[in-house]
ChimeraX commands (.cxc) that place a marker at each C-alpha (Angstrom):
marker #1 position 11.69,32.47,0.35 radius 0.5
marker #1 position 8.93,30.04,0.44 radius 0.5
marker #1 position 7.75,28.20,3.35 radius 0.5
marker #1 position 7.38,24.16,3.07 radius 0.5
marker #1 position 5.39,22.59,6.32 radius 0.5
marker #1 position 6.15,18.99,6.51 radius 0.5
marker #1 position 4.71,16.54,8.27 radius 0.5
marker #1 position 6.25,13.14,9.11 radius 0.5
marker #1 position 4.71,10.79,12.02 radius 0.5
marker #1 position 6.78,7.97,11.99 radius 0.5
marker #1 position 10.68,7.03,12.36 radius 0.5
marker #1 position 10.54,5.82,8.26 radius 0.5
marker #1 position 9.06,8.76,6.94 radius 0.5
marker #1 position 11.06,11.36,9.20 radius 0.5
marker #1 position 14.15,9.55,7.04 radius 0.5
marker #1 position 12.46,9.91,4.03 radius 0.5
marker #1 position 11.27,13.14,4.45 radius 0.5
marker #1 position 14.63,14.03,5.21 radius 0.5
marker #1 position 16.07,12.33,1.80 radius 0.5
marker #1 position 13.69,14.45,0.31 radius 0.5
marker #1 position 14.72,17.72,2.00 radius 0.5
marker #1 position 18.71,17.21,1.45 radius 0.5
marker #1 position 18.08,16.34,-1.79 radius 0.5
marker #1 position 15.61,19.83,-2.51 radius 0.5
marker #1 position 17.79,22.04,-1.20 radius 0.5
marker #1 position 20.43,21.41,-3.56 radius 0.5
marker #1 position 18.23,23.37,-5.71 radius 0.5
marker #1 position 15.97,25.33,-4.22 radius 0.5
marker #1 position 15.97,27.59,-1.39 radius 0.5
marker #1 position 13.01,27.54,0.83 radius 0.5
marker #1 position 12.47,26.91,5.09 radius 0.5
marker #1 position 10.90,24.08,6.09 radius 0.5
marker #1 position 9.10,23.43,9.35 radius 0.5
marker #1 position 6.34,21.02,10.72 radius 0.5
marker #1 position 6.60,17.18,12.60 radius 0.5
marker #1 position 9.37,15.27,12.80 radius 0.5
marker #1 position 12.11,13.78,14.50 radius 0.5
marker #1 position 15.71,13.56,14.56 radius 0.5
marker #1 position 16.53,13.36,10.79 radius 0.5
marker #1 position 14.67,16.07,9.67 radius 0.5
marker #1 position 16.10,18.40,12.53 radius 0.5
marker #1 position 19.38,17.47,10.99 radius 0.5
marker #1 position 18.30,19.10,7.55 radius 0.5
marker #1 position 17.58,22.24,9.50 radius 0.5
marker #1 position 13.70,21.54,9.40 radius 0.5
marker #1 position 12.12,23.59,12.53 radius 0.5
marker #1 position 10.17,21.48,14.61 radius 0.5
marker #1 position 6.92,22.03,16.03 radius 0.5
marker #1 position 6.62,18.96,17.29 radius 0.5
marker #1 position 8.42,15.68,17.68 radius 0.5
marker #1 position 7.18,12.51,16.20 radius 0.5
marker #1 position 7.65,10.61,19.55 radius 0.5
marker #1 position 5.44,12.62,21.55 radius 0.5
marker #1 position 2.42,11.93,19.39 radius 0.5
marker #1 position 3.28,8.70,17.71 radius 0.5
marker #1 position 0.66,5.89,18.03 radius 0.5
marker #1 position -0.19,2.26,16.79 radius 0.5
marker #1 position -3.28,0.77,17.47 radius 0.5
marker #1 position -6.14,2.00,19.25 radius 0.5
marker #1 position -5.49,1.23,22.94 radius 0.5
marker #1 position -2.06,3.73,22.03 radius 0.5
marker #1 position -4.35,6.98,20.03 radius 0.5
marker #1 position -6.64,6.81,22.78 radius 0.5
marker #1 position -3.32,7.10,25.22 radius 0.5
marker #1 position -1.89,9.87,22.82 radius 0.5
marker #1 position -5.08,11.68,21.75 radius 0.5
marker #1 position -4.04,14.84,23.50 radius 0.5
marker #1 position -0.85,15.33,22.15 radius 0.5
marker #1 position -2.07,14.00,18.82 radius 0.5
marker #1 position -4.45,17.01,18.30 radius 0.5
marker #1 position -1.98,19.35,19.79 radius 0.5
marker #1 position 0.01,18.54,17.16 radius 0.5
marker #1 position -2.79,18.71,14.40 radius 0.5
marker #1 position -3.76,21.91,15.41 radius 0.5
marker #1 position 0.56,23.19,15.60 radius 0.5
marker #1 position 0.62,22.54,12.35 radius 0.5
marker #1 position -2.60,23.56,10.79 radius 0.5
marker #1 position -1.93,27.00,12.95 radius 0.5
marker #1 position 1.41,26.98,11.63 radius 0.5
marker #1 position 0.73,26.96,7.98 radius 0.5
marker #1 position -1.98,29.65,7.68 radius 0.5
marker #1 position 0.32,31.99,10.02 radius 0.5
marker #1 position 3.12,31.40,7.75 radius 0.5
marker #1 position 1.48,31.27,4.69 radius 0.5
marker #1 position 2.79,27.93,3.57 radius 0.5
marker #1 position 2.03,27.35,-0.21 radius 0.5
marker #1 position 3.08,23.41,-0.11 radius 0.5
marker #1 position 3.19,20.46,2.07 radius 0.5
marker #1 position 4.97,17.30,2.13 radius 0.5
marker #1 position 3.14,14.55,3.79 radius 0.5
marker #1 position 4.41,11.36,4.36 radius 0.5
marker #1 position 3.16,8.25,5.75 radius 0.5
marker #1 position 0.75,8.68,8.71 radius 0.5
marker #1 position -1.84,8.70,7.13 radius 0.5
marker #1 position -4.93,9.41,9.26 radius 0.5
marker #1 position -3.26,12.05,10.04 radius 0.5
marker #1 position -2.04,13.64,7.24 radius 0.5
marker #1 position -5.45,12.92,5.24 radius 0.5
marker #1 position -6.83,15.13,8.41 radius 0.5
marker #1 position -4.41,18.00,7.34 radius 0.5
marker #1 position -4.46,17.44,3.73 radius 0.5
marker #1 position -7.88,18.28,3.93 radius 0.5
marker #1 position -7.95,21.70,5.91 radius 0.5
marker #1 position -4.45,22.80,3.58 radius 0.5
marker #1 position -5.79,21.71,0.22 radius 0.5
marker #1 position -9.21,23.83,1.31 radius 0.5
marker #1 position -6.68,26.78,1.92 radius 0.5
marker #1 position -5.42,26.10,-1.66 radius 0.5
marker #1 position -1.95,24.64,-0.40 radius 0.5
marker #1 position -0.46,23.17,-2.77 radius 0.5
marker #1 position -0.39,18.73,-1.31 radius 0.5
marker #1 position 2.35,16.35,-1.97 radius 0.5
marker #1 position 2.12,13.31,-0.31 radius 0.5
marker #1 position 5.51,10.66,-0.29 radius 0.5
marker #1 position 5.01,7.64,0.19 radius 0.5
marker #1 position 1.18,6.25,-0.92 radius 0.5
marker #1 position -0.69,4.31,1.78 radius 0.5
marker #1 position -0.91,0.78,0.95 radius 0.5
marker #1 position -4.16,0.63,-0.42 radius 0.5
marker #1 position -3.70,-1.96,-2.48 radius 0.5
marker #1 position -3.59,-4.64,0.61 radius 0.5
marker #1 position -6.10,-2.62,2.68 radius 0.5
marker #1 position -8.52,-0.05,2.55 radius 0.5
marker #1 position -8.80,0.53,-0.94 radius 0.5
marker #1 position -11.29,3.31,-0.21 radius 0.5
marker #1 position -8.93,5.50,1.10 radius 0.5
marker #1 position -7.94,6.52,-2.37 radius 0.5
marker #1 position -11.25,8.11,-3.27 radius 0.5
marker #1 position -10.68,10.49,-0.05 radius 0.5
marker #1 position -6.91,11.01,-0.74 radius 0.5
marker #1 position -7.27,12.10,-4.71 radius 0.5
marker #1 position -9.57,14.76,-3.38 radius 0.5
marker #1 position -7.19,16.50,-1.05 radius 0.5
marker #1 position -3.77,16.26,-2.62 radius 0.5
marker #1 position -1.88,17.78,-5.96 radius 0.5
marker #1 position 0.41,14.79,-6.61 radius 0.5
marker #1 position 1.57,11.81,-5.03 radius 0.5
marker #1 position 4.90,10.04,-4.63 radius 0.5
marker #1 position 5.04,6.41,-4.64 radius 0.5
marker #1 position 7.67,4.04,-3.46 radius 0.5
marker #1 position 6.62,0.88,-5.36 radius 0.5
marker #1 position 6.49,0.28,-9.38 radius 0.5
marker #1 position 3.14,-1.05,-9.46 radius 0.5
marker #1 position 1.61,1.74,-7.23 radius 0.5
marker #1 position 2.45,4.92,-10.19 radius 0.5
marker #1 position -0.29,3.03,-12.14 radius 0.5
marker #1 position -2.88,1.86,-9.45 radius 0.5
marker #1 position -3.21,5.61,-8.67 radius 0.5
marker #1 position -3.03,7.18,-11.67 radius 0.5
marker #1 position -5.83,5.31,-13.10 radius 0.5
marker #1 position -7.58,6.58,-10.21 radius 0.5
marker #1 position -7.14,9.95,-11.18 radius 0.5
marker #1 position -4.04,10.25,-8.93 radius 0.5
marker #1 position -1.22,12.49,-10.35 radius 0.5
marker #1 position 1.11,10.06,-9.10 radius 0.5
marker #1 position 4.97,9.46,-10.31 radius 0.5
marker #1 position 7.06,6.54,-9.16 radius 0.5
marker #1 position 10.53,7.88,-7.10 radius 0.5
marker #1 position 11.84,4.76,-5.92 radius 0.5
marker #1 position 12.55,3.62,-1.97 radius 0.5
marker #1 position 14.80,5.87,0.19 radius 0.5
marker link #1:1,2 radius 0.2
marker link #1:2,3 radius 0.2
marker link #1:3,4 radius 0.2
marker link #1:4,5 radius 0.2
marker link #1:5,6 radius 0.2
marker link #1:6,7 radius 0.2
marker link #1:7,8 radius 0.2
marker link #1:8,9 radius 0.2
marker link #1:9,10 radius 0.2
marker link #1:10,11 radius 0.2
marker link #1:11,12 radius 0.2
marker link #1:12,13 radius 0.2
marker link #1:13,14 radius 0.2
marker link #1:14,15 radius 0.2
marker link #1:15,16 radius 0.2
marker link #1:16,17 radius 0.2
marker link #1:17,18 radius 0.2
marker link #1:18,19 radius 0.2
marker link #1:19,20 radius 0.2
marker link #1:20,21 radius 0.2
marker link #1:21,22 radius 0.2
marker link #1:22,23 radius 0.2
marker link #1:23,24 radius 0.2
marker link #1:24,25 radius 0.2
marker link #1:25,26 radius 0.2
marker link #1:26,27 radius 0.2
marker link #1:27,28 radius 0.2
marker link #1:28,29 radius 0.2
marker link #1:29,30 radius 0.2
marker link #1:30,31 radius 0.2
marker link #1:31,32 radius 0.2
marker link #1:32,33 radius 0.2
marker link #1:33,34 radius 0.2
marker link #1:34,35 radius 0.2
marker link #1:35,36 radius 0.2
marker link #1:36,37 radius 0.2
marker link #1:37,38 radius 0.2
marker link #1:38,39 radius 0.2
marker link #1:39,40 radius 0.2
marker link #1:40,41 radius 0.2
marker link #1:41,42 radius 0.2
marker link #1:42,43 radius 0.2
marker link #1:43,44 radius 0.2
marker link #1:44,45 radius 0.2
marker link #1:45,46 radius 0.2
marker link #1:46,47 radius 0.2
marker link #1:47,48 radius 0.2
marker link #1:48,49 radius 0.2
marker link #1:49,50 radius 0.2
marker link #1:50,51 radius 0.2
marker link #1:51,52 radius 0.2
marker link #1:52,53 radius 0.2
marker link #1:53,54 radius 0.2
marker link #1:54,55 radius 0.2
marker link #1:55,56 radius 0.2
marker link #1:56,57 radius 0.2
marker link #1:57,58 radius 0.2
marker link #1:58,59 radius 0.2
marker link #1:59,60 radius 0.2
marker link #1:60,61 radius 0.2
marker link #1:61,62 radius 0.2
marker link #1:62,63 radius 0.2
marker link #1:63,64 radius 0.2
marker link #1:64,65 radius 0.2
marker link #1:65,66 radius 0.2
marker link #1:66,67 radius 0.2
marker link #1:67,68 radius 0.2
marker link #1:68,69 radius 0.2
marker link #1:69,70 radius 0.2
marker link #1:70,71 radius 0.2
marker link #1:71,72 radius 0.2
marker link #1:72,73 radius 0.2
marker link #1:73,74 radius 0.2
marker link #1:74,75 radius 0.2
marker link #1:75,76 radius 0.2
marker link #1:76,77 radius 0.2
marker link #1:77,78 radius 0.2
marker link #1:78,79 radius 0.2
marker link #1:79,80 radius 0.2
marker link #1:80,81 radius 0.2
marker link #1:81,82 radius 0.2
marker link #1:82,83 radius 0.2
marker link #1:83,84 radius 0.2
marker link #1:84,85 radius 0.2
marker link #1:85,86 radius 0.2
marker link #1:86,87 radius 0.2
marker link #1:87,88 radius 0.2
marker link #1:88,89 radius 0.2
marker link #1:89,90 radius 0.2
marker link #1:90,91 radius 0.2
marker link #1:91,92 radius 0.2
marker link #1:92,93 radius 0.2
marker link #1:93,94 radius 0.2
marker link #1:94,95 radius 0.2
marker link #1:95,96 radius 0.2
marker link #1:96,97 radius 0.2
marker link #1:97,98 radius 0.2
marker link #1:98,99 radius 0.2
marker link #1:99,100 radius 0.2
marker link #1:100,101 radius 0.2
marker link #1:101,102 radius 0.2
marker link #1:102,103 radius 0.2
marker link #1:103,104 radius 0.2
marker link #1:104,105 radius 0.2
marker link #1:105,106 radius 0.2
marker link #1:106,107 radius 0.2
marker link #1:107,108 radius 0.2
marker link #1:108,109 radius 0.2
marker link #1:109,110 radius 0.2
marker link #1:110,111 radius 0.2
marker link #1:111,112 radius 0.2
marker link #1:112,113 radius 0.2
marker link #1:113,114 radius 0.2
marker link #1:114,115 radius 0.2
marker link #1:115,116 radius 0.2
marker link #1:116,117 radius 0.2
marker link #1:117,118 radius 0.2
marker link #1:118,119 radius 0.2
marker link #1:119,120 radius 0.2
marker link #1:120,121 radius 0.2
marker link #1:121,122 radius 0.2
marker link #1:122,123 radius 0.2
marker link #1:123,124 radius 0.2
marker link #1:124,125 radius 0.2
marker link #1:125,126 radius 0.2
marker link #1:126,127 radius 0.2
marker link #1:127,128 radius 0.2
marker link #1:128,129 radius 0.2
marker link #1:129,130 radius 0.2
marker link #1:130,131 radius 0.2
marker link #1:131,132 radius 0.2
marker link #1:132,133 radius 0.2
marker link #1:133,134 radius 0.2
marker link #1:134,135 radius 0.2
marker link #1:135,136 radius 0.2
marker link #1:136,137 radius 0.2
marker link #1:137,138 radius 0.2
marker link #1:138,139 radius 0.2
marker link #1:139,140 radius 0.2
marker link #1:140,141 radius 0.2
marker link #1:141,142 radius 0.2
marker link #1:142,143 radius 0.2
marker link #1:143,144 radius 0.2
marker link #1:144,145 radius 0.2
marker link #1:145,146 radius 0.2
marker link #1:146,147 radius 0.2
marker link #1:147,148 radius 0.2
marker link #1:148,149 radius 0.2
marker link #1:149,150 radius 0.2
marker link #1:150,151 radius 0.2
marker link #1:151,152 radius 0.2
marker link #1:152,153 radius 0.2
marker link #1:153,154 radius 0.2
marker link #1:154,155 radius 0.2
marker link #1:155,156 radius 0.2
marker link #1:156,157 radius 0.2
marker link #1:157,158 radius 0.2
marker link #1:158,159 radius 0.2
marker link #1:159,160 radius 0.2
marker link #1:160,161 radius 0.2
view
């Protein structure tokens, strides 16, 4: 059975992830473990971490939370080799998850990320680092299948949770 770490920051993408968890294991059997909160607990996702511990908005809040922050990078990171994850499902937070798209896609893990970071309002660069590091992307938003496929981005439009 295959091993899926995922990785969800936030209170949105924890949901989401979870959508997308109920929804794969109608079809596929695999074990899923990584950061998270409630929701994906509920879809039998083992935590190794929850999302409130190392949860953070703004600066004044990381520097607070840096600790548990790369506690929780290194969980998972330690996680995946020792269980030989083949894929990951990142979603949303994404300074993080760009940090452990990286070290997984160098491990040849196989990188989905749910959810694209809004580069179209801000930081447009961050799609040049992104298309590096993951395998396909999932957007949330029409407009946002194209905007990152012509960037090279294999990127598919699924619609909002």
């Amino acid at each position: 059975m295959t091993d899926l770490l995922v990785v969800a920051g936030e209170a949105s993408g924890d949901r989401a992830a979870a959508h997308v968890i109920a929804r794969a294991l109608e079809s596929t059997p695999f074990r899923a473990f990584g950061l998270g909160g409630g929701a994906l607990q509920a879809q039998g996702v083992e935590l190794l971490g929850d999302l409130r511990d190392f949860t953070a908005l703004g600066v004044g809040a990381v520097m607070a939370k840096a600790g548990p922050i790369a506690l929780a990078h290194a969980r998972v990171l330690h996680a995946a080799q020792k269980r030989n994850a083949r894929a990951a499902l990142l979603v949303n937070y994404t300074e993080f998850n760009t940090h452990v798209a990286r070290r997984l896609h160098a491990r040849g893990v196989r990188v989905l990320w749910y959810v694209a970071p809004q580069v179209w309002a801000w930081r447009r660069d961050r799609i040049v680092s992104l298309r590096r590091v993951i395998d396909r992307m999932a957007v949330i938003l029409p407009f946002e299948e194209k905007l990152w496929r012509d960037q090279g981005v294999d990127a598919h439009y699924v619609g909002h949770p």
